[in-house]
C-alpha positions in Angstrom: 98.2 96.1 109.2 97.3 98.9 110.8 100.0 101.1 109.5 98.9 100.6 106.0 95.5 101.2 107.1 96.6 104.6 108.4 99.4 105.2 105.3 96.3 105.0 102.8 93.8 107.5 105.5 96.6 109.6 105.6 98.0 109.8 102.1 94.2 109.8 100.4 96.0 106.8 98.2 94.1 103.9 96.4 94.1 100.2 98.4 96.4 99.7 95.3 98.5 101.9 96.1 99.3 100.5 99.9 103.3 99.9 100.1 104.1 96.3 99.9 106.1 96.9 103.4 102.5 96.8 104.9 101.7 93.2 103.6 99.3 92.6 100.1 96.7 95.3 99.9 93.9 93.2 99.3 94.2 92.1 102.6 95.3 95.8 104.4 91.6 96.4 102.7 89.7 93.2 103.6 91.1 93.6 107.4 90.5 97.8 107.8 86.7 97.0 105.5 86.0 93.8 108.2 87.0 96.3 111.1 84.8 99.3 109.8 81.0 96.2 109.8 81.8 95.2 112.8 82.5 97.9 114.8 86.2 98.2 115.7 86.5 101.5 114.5 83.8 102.9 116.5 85.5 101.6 119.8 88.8 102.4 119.3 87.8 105.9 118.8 85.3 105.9 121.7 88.0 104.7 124.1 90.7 107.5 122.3 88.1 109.9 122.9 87.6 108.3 126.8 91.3 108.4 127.7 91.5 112.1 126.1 88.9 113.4 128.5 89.8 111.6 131.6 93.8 113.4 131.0 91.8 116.9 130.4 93.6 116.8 126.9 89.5 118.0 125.2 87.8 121.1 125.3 84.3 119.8 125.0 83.4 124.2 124.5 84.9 124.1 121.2 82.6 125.1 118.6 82.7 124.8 114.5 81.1 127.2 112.7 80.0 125.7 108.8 78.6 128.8 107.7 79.2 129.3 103.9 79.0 132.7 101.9 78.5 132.8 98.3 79.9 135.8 96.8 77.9 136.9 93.2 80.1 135.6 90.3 80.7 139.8 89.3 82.6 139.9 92.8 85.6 138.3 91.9 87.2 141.6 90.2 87.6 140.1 86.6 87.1 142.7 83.7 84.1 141.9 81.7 85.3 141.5 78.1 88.9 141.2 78.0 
């Protein structure tokens, strides 16, 4: 089950589209949707993100930057007219 959960995260696919190796997808989608309301999600990554810390293995200085620059739309070098 989770395997097809992760095939579909990881391949951007449709529930459709699940391999029938992981079992019917209605049910890959009813289990992963069931896990997401109640909260399973949220603790498995907690407790990744525990057992990460505790081995050293995150660097809690890392920093994203989400600055975006908008260049005019004469920047891009095209020739006007041709």
């Amino acid at each position: 089950m989770i395997n097809g959960i992760l095939w579909r995260t990881e391949n951007g696919a449709k529930w459709h589209q699940v391999p029938d190796r992981y079992g019917p997808w209605k049910t890959v989608y009813h289990r992963f949707s069931q896990w997401e309301q109640d909260g399973t999600w949220d603790r498995i990554a907690q407790r990744l993100r525990t057992d990460a810390d505790a081995a050293g293995d995150l660097d809690w200085r890392a920093q994203a930057d989400a600055t975006v620059v908008r260049a005019h739309q004469n920047a891009s070098g095209a020739r006007k007219g041709g």
